[in-house]
N, C-alpha and C positions, 0 to 999 in steps of 0.2 A: 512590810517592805513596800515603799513606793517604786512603781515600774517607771521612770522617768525617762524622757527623754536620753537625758545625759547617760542615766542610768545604762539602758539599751545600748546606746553608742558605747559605752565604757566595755560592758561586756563583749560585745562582738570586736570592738578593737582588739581587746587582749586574745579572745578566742583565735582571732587571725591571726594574730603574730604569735600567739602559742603555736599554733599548727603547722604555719609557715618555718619556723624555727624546728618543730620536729621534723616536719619533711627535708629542709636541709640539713640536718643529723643524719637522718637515714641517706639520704645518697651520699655525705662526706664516706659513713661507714660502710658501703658498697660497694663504694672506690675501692678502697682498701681492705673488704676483707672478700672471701670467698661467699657467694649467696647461702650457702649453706649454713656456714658458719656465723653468718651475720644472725638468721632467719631463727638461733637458738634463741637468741634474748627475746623475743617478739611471742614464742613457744611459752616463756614461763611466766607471763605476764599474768595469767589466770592464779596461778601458784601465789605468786608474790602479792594479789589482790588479797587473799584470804586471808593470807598473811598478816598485810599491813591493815589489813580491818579488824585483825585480833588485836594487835600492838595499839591500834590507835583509838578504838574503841570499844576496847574491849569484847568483843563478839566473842563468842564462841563457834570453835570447829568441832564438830562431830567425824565421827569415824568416816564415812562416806569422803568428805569432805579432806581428810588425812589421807584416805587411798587416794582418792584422785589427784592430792600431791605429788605422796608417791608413785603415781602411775607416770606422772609426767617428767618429772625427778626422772626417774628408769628411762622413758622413753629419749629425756637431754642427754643422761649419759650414753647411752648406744646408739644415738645419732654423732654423740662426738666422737667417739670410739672411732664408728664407722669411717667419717671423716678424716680423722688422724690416719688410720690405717690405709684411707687411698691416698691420701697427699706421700705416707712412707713408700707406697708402689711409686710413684710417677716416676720415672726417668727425670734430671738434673734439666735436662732440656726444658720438658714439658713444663717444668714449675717455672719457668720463667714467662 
């Protein structure tokens, strides 16, 4: 692979507007959701890597590698849990 000029430009173009594009995803979904709530999807990022690197090139997970899934797995669900359960406390008021 030739490092070309264009090359360079090409990539850092995209890299910017890839970025730019995610950071305005993130504050659209901020707006709208509670930071807690938002801050699960960002939590299983690690999870879904291992994942998508079994799927797409075939890797292999080792057990370590399954717990730490599940550790994280466990840890999304009873933070959602948690969450649900104070938004059901809030008084009618406060949710607004």
């Amino acid at each position: 692979m030739v490092w070309s000029p264009a090359y360079v430009a090409l990539v850092a173009a995209i890299g910017v507007l890839v970025t730019a594009l995610g950071w305005a995803l993130w504050s659209y979904v901020l707006k709208r959701l509670p930071a807690w709530q938002a801050s699960l999807s960002v939590l299983g990022v690690p999870a879904m890597a291992v994942l998508g690197s079994r799927l797409q090139m075939g890797e292999q997970v080792d057990a370590l590698e399954m717990a730490g899934i599940a550790l994280i797995a466990a840890g999304l669900a009873l933070l959602s849990l948690l969450g649900w359960l104070a938004e059901r406390r809030m008084t009618p008021a406060a949710r607004r």
